[in-house]
N, C-alpha and C positions, 0 to 999 in steps of 0.2 A: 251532581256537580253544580246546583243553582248557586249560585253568589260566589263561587272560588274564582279567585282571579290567579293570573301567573304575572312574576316578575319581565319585563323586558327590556333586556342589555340596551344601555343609549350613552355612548361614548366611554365606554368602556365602565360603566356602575348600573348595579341593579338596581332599577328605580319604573315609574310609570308602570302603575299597576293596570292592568285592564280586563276584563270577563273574557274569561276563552271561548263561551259559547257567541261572542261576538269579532272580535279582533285579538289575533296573538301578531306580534312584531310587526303592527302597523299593516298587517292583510286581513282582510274578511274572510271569514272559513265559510266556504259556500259547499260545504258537504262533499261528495264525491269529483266535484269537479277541484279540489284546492291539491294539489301534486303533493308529498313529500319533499319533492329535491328544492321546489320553494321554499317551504315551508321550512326547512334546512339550513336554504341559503341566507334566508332572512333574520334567521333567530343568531345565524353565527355571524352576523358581520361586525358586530363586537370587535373580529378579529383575536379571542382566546383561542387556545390552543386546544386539540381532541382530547391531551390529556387535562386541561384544568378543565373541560367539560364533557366530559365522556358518556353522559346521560344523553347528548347528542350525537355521539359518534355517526359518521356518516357510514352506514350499513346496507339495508336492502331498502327500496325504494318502500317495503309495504313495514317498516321499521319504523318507528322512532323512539327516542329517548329508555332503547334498550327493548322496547314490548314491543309485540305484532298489533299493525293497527284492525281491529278487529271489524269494524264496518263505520257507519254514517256517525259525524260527530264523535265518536272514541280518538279524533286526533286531539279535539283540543283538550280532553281529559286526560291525557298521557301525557301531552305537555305541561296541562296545569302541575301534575304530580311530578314529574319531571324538575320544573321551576323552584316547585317547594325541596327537591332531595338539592338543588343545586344551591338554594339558596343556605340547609342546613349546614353544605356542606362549606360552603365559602365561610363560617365562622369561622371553621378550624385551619382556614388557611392562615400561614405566620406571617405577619406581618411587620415590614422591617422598620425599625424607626432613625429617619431619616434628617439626618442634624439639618439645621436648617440654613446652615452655609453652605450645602450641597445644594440647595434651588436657589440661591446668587450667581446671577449671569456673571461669568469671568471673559471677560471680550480683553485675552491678553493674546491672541492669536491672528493678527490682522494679517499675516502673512503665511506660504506654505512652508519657506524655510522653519518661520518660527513655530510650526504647528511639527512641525517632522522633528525639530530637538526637541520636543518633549515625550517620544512614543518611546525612550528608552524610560525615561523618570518613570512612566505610565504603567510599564512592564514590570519594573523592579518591586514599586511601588504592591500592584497584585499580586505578585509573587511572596510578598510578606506577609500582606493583609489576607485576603482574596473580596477584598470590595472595592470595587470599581468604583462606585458613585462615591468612594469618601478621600478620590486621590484628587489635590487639592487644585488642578486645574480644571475639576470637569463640571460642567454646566448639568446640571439635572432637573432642568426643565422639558416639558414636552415644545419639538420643534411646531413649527408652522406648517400647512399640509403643504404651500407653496417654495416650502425650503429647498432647496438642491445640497447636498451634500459630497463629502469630497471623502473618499474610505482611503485613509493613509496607512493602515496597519490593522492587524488582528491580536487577539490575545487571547487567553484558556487561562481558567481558575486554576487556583494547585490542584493535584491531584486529588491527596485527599479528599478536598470539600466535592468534587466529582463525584466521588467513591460515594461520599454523605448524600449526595442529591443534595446540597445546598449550595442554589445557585443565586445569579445576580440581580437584582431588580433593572427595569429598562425605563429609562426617562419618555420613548417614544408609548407603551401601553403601560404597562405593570410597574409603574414607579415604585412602589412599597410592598411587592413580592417577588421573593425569587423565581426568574424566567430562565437564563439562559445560561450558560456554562462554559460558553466559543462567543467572543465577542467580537464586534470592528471596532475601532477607532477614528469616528467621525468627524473631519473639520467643516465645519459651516462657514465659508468665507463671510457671508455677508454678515451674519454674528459677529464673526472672529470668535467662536467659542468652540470646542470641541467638548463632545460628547460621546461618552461609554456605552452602546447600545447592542442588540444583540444583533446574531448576523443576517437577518430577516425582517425587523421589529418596524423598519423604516419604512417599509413595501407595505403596510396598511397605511399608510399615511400618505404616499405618493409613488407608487408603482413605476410608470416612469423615471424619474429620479433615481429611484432604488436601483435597477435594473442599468439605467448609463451608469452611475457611480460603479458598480460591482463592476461593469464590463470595463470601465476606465481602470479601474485597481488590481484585477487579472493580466489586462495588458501592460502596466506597468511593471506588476509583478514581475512579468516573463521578459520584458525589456530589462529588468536588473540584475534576473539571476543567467540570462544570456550572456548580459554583457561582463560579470561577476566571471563566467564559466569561461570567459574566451582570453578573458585579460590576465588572467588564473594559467591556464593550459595553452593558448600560446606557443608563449617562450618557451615551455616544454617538447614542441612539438620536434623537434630536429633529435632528440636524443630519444625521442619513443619512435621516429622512423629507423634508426641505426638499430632500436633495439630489434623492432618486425623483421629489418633485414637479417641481423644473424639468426630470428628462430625461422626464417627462411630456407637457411641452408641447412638447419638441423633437420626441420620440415622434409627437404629432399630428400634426404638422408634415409629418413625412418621410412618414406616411399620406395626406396628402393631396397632394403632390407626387406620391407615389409613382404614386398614381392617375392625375393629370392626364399624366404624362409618360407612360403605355401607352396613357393615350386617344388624344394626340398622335402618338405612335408607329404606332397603331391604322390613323390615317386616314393617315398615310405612309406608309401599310404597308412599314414600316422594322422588321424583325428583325434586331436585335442581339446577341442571350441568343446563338445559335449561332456566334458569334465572339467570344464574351467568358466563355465556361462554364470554359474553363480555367483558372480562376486567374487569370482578368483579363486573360489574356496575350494582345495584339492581333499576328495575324501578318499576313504581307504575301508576294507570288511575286514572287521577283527570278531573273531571267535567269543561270547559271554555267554555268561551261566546265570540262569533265571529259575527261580519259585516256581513251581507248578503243583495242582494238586492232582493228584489221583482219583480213579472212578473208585477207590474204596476208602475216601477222603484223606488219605494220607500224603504229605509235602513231600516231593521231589526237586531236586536239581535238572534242567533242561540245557543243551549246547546249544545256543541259537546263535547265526551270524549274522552282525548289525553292521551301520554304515556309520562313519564317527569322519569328523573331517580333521585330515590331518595337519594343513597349513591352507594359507591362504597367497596366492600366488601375482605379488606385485607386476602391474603391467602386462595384467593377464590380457586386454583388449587387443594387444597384438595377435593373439592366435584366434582374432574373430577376421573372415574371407574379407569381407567390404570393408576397408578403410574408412572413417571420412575424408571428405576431403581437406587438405593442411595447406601445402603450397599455395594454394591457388586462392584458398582462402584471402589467405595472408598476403597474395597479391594485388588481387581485387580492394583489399582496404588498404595497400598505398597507392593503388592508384586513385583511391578518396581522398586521402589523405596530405597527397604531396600539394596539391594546389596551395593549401591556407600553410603552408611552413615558409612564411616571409621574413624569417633572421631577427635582426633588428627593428624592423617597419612592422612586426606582428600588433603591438601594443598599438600604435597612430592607427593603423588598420584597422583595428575593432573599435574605434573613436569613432570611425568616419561611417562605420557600416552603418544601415538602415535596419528598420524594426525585421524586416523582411530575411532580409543577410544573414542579419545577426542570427536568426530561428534557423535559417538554413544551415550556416556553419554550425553553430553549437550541435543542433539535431545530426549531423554529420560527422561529428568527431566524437559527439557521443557515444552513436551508435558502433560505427568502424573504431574507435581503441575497448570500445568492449567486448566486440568479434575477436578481435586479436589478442583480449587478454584470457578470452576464454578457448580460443585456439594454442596458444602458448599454456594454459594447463593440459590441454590436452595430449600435447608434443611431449614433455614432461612427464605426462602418466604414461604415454606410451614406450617414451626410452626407459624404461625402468626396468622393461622386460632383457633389456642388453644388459643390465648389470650380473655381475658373480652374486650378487644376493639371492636374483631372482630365479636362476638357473639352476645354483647350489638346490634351493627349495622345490625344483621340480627332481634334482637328482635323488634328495632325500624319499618322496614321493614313489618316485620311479624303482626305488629296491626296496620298499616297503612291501614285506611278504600276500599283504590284502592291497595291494596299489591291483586294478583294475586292467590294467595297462603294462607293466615291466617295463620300463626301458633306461636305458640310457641316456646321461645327459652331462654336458660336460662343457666349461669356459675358460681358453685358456688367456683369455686378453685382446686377440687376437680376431678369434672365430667362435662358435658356439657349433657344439656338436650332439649327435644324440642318434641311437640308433640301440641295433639288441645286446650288443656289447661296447666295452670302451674298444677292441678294436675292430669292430662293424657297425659303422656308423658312417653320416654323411655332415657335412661342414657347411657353415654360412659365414661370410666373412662379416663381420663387422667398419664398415662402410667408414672411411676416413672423414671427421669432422661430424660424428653423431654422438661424440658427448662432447662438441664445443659447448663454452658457456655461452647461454641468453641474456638473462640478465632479466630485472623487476621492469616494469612500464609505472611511471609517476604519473598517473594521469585522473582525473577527476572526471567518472563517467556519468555519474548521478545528475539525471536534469528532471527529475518527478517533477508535477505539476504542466509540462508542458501543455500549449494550446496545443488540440490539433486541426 
């Protein structure tokens, strides 16, 4: 390894040659005392990524640039070879060519309003092209390490080019190869220029900076799509209470039916839940004839009896003992609920809230109208079991010569009956206001992204 030297990274270009058996990235290699994770940390702060340098991957401490280091001095021979497959390999990276009214500071942005109308242009814009650095407001110069930056918005290549792996160059490291594929949309007040970078890219240049900006731009976020969420749903909120209360009384309803048909069940000692747990699916043993060969290899016919399902029995959850629970459910979220239903003053009201409030209530009606929409499916699936559809289909069942069970079943509007004949059978009444109408809930439950 006498005279081989290795490249090393210095502001992002391979440049400064030097002998490994003396110095690799500005450290002395002192033999068994020099660490790896140094040795690691020093050579990457270039700041490339694992993938454009994967000869470095940060692996096991006794690793580098992919080999095991084998004993005294073999690091800086690994690294020289290393240097050389990285340097082979950066020829074949593409390199974008970059008009050169892309690196023209455009300081037309001296304010936030005027930097926030143009993240629609910005968007449209990558959406036809998928190049960021050639949409005609953006600055594609590398910023200042001292810059503070202001993240107004995000953006994502079309899909396709994703799909391609060709992605965008970033003004803060990689200007003239493609880095990233999820980008922010940077305002620099004191520029007035905004720049297209990726969503990390700023964080080697000023960590601080990076790190306020993203946490300022999350919290705005959640400040807009709070306030977006409540000034939205709202004024809605008085007709999704009306709606909770009528499946309220359906709710009851199906409680107390639910009861009276196990008590009924109880004293028939009629068990159903163990032919009905699958999915509602009712099967039946029918007699078939199968292939068989003989011990003097000759085909025969066999009568075997198999299990084949025969219907499938809507609102079967009713003949399962434990309920959930419904009412109470559905009480418990209007007693969430009724506080934020202010009429008219709902709109001035979510004006006035604090960042605070505003996370409270949204996160609050969020949650509670999407208990209650998924308790109102449930109400739903359960009364299904009262209709003539679903009853007929257990009659059908019920005198099917391989039904398991025989019996009887029967609806006349009124009551549901079922028992070993149609005239020895016992009755359930069907509970006044259990097929009131509900009605849909209009209400926007989606709040992804929230802090927590």
């Amino acid at each position: 390894m006498a005279g081989s030297v290795v490249r090393v990274l210095v502001g992002g270009v391979l440049s400064k040659e030097v002998a490994p058996t003396q110095r690799i990235a500005g450290k002395a290699v002192r033999g068994d005392e020099l660490e790896f994770a140094q040795l690691a940390e020093s050579m990457m702060d270039s700041r490339l990524s694992k993938n454009a340098m994967p000869w470095l991957a940060r692996t096991k401490k006794e690793h580098i640039c992919g080999e095991k280091v084998l004993g005294r001095r073999h690091i800086c021979e690994v690294a020289a070879e290393g240097g050389a497959r990285f340097m082979a390999r950066e020829a074949k990276l593409e390199r974008l060519a970059i008009p050169p009214e892309c690196r023209t500071v455009k300081d037309w942005f001296p304010t936030r309003e005027s930097a926030n109308a143009a993240i629609a242009s910005i968007r449209v814009h990558i959406l036809a092209t998928g190049e960021p650095h050639t949409w005609s407001g953006h600055t594609h110069t590398k910023p200042r390490r001292d810059a503070v930056p202001v993240y107004i918005g995000e953006f994502s290549l079309p899909e396709r080019l994703l799909k391609a792996k060709r992605f965008a160059p970033c003004p803060c490291c990689w200007d003239e190869v493609g880095k990233f594929g999820h980008g922010m949309i940077a305002w620099f007040p004191a520029e007035s220029v905004i720049r297209l970078i990726g969503p990390d890219c700023f964080k080697g240049l000023n960590p601080e900076a990076h790190k306020k900006a993203r946490s300022d731009y999350d919290i705005e976020q959640e400040r807009m799509r709070n306030t977006e969420f409540l000034l939205s749903n709202l004024p809605k909120l008085a007709d999704t209470i009306v709606t909770i209360e009528r499946a309220m009384v359906v709710a009851e309803r199906i409680e107390t039916f639910h009861g009276e048909l196990h008590r009924k069940l109880a004293v028939s000692k009629l068990k159903l839940w163990p032919y009905v747990r699958r999915g509602g699916e009712l099967s039946v043993n029918v007699k078939e004839s199968e292939f068989r060969r003989g011990s003097d290899g000759e085909m025969y016919t066999q009568e075997v009896v198999a299990s084949r399902v025969e219907a499938t029995l809507p609102g079967y959850q009713m003949l399962d003992t434990p309920l959930p629970p419904l009412s109470s459910s559905l009480e418990a979220v209007l007693k969430r609920i009724r506080p934020y239903n202010l009429g008219d003053r709902c709109r001035a009201a979510a004006e006035t809230m604090d960042d605070q409030e505003k996370r409270t209530a949204a996160d609050t009606l969020s949650r509670s109208i999407k208990k209650a929409k998924e308790k109102i499916a449930e109400i739903e699936e359960l009364r299904r079991f009262t209709d003539r559809v679903a009853i007929n289909t257990l009659r059908r069942w019920g005198a099917h010569d391989g039904c398991p069970i025989p019996y009887y079943y029967g609806h006349d509007g009124q009551q549901i009956t079922f028992g070993k004949s149609e005239y020895q059978n016992v009755a359930v009444s069907l509970p006044e206001g259990l097929r009131n109408h509900i009605g849909q809930i209009d209400f926007w439950t989606n709040l992804q992204g929230r802090r927590r």
